[in-house]
N, C-alpha and C positions, 0 to 999 in steps of 0.2 A: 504494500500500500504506500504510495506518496504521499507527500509533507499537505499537497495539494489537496487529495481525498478525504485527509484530517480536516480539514478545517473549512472542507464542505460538512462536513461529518458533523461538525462543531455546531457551523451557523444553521443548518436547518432547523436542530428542536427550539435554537431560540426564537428563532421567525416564527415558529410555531407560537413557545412561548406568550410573546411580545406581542405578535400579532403585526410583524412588522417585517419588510420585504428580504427578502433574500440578501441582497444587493446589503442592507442594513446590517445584518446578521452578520454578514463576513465579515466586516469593521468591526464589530463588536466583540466578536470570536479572537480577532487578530488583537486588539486592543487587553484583552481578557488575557491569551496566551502569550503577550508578550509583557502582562503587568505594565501597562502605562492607561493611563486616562482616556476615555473616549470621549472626544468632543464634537459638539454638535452646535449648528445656531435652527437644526430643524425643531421647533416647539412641538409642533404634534407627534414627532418621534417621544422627543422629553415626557411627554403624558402619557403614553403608550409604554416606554419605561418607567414608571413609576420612582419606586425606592427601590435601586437593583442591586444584588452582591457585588458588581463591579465599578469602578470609581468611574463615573456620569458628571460631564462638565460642559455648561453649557455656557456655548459661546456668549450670546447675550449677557453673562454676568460677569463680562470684562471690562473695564473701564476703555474709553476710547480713550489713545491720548494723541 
């Protein structure tokens, strides 16, 4: 199996999960399995994740400067 397979492997049950696209899920998956932050400035992604086990940063809460 490839690195690649995994982590189709990965993002499918969260798209499940989440309720949130494929395409989504692989960011997330990738963001998950490499321990760094997932950041988004999509909002209805943001509410569709809720409170997740994984650290969720949303662009919008960044100061513009």
């Amino acid at each position: 199996m490839t690195q690649q397979n995994n982590a189709a492997e990965e993002a499918l049950p969260l798209a499940i999960q989440y309720g949130c696209s494929a395409h989504d899920a692989a960011y997330i998956a990738l963001a998950a399995r490499f321990s760094v932050p997932f950041v988004t400035a999509d909002e209805t992604l943001m509410r569709k994740l809720g409170k997740p086990e994984f650290d969720l940063r949303f662009l919008g809460d960044w100061p513009v400067v």
